[in-house]
N, C-alpha and C positions, 0 to 999 in steps of 0.2 A: 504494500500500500504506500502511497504517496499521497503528503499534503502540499497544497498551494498558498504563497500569498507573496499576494505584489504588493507592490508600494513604489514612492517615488513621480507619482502622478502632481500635475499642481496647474497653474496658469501663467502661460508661457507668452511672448510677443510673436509674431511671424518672423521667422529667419530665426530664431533662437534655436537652442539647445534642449533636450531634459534627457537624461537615462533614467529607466522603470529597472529596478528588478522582480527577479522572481527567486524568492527564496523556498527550497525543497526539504521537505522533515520527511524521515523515512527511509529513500532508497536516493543514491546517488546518481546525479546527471546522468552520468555516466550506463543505466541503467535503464534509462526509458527516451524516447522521443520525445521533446519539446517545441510548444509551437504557440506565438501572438498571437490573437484573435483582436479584433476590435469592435466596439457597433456604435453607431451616432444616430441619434434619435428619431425614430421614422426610417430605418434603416434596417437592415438585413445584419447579422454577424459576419465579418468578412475577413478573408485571411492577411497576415500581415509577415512574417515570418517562420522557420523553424527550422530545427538542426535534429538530427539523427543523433542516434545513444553515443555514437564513436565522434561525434565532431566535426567526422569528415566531408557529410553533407549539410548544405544551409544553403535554404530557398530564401527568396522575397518575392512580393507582389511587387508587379510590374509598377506603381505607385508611390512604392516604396525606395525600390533598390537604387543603391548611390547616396540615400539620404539614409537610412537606419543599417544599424549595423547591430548582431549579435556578438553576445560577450560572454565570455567563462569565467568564471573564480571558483577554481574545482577545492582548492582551500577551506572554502565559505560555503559551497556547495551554492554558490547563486550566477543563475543566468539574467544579463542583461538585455535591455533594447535601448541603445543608446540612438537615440531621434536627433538629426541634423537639418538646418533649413528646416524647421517647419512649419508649416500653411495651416489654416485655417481651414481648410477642409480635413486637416487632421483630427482636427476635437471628435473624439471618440472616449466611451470605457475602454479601457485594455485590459485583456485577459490572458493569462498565460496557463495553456492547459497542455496534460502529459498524457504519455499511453505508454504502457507497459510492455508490451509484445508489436508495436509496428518498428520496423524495421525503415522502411524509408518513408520521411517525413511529408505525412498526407496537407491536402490544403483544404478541410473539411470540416465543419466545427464538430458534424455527429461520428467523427472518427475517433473524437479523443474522449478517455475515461474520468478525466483528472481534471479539475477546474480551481484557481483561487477566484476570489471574491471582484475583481476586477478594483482598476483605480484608475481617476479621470484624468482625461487629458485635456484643459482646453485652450487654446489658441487665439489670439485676438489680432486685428487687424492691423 
C-alpha cells in the first residue's frame, strides 16, 4: 500500500515558478509508477506528467513539456513537478496519483490506484 500527499500549491504570477511535491508513506518510488493529474473547474481531469518505477521513462503532455519538469529525492522519498513559465490557463488542482503493478507510465486518471488529496494551483495574469 501506498499513501499520497502533495503540497506546495499556492498563487503564483504568469511567467513565474512553483515546484509541488509528492510525498510517498509506505513503498518507495522506486516501487510503483507515478503520475500529475490536474482538473480546472468545469473541466475534465487531465494528464500532466509521469515516470515509471525505474526512472527511466517520463512523459509530458504536449502543454506541458519544456515548461515542467519531474524531480526525485529518493532520500526523502518525494517526487517533484517543478512548473516553469506558467500561464494562467494552468490554475488547476494537482494531483499526484501511483499504481503498483503498471509498468509503463499510462496517461489515464482511471489507471491509477493511488491518489493524494490534490493542492491548488492558481495563476494570475
Amino acid at each position: 500500500q501506498v499513501q499520497l500527499e502533495e503540497s506546495g500549491g499556492g498563487l503564483v504570477q504568469a511567467g513565474g515558478s512553483l515546484r509541488l511535491s509528492c510525498a510517498a508513506t509506505g513503498r518507495t518510488f522506486s516501487s510503483f509508477t507515478m503520475a500529475w493529474f490536474r482538473q480546472a473547474p468545469g473541466k475534465e481531469r487531465e494528464f500532466v506528467a509521469a515516470v515509471s518505477r525505474s526512472g527511466a521513462i517520463i512523459r509530458y503532455a504536449e502543454d506541458v513539456r519544456g515548461r515542467f519538469t519531474i524531480e526525485t529525492d529518493n532520500v526523502k522519498n518525494i517526487r517533484y513537478l517543478r512548473m516553469n513559465s506558467l500561464k494562467p490557463e494552468d490554475t488547476a488542482i494537482y494531483y499526484c496519483a501511483a499504481d503498483l503493478t503498471m509498468s509503463y507510465p499510462r496517461d489515464r486518471p482511471s489507471e491509477y490506484d493511488y491518489w493524494g488529496q490534490g493542492t491548488r494551483v492558481t495563476v494570475s495574469s
